[in-house]
C-alpha positions in Angstrom: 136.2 91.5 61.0 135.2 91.7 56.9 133.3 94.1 55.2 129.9 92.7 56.4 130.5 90.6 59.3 131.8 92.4 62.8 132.7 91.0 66.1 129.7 91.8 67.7 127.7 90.1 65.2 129.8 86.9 65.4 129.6 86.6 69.1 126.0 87.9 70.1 123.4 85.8 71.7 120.4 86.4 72.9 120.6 83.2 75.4 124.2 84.4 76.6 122.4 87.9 77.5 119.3 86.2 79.0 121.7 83.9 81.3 124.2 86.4 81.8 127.5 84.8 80.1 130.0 86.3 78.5 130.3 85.2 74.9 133.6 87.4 74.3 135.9 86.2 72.0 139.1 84.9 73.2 142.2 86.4 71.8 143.2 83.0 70.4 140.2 82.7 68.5 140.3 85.4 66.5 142.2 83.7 63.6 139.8 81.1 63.3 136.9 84.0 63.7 138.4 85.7 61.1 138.7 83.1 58.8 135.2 82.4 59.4 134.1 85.4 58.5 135.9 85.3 55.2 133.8 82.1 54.5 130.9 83.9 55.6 131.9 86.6 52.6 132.5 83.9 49.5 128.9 82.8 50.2 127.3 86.2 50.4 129.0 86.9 47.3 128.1 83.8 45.7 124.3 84.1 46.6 124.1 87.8 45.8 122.1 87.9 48.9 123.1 89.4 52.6 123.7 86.6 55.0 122.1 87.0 58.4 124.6 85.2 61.2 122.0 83.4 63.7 124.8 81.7 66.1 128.4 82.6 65.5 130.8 82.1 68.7 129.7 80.4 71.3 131.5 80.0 74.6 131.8 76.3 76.2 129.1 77.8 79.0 126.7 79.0 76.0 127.4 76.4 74.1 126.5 73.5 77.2 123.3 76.2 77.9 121.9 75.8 74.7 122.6 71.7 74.7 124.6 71.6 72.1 127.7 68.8 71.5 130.9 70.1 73.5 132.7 69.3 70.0 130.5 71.9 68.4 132.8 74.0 65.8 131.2 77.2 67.4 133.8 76.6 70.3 136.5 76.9 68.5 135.2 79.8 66.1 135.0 77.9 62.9 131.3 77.8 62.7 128.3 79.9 62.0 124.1 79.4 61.5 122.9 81.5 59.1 120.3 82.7 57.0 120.0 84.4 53.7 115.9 85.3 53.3 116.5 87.2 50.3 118.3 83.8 48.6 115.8 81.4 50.2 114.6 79.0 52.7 117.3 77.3 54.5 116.9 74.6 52.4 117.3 76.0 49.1 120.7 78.0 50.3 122.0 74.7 51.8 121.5 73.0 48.1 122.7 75.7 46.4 125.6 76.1 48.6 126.3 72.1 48.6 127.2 72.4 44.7 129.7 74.7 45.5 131.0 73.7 48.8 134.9 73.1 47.6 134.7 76.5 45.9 133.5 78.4 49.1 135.9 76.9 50.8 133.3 75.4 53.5 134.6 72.3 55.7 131.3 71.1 56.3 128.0 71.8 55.5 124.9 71.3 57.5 120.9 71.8 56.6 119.4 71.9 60.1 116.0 71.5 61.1 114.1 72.4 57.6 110.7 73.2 57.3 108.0 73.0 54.4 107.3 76.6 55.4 110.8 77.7 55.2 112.5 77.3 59.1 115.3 75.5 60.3 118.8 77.2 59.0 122.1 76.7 57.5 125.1 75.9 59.4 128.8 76.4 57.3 131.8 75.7 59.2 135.5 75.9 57.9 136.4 72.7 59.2 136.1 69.5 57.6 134.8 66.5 59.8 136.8 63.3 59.8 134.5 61.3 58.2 133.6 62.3 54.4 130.1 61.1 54.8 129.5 64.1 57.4 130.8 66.8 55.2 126.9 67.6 53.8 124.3 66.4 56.0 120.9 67.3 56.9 119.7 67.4 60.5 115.9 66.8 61.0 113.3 64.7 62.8 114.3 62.1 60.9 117.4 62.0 62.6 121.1 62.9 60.6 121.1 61.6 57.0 123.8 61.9 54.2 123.2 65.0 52.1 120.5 67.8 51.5 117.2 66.4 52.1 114.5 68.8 51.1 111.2 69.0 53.0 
C-alpha cells in the first residue's frame, strides 16, 4: 500500500484467524485503505518512530465478533489502532498527535483504554465524526470524555 504499511498488515487479525473469517479487503475499499495508510505515514514521519498497526480493516463479521459499533470506521477502511513503543505509551502519542491533528490530516482522534503502565492504544481515523466534540476523545473506564485524558 505505502512504503511501510502493506495489505496484509492492514487486514490481519488474529480473532478473524481464530474464528475463521475472512478479513480480505474488498475491492471498493481500497481507496479508502489507501488513504489510510497515507495517514498512517504522516504520523510515522511526524513521530520519528515506526508505527505498529494493531486493528486495521475489519470485516462487518469481525468487526460484530470483536463487539465493536457496526458504525466503526474499520468497516469502511478509514481507521486504524496503533502503537508507536518507540514514541511512547499510547497516551503520550495520542497527545502528541492531538496538537497536530489538522496537520496529519486525521478526522478523528481516539485515546483508548490508557493505562498508568502504558496499555490501551491509539486509534486515528481519516474521517471526521459529525459532532466536533468527538473529534479527540479518550475512551476509558470512566466512560468517553472530551479530549486526551492522561492516566
Amino acid at each position: 500500500m505505502t512504503p511501510h504499511f502493506s495489505l496484509a498488515e492492514f487486514t490481519q487479525s488474529d480473532t478473524a484467524a481464530r474464528l475463521g473469517i475472512d478479513n480480505s479487503l474488498p475491492d471498493e475499499l481500497h481507496d479508502n485503505a489507501l488513504k489510510t495508510c497515507e495517514m498512517l505515514e504522516r504520523i510515522r514521519f511526524h513521530l520519528n518512530a515506526p508505527v505498529i498497526i494493531t486493528s486495521g480493516y475489519r470485516c462487518e463479521a469481525l468487526n460484530k465478533a470483536i463487539g465493536s459499533k457496526p458504525t466503526s470506521d474499520h468497516t469502511l477502511a478509514l481507521a486504524a489502532d496503533i502503537k508507536a513503543p518507540k514514541a511512547g505509551s499510547p497516551s503520550k502519542v495520542a497527545k502528541e498527535l492531538a496538537a497536530v491533528i489538522d496537520v496529519l490530516g486525521i478526522g478523528q482522534l481516539i485515546l483508548e483504554f490508557p493505562t498508568s503502565n502504558g496499555g490501551g492504544w491509539t486509534h486515528v481515523s481519516i474521517a471526521r465524526p459529525d459532532k466536533a466534540i468527538n473529534r479527540i476523545i479518550t475512551i476509558d473506564k470512566n466512560g468517553v470524555r472530551a479530549g486526551i485524558w492522561i492516566q
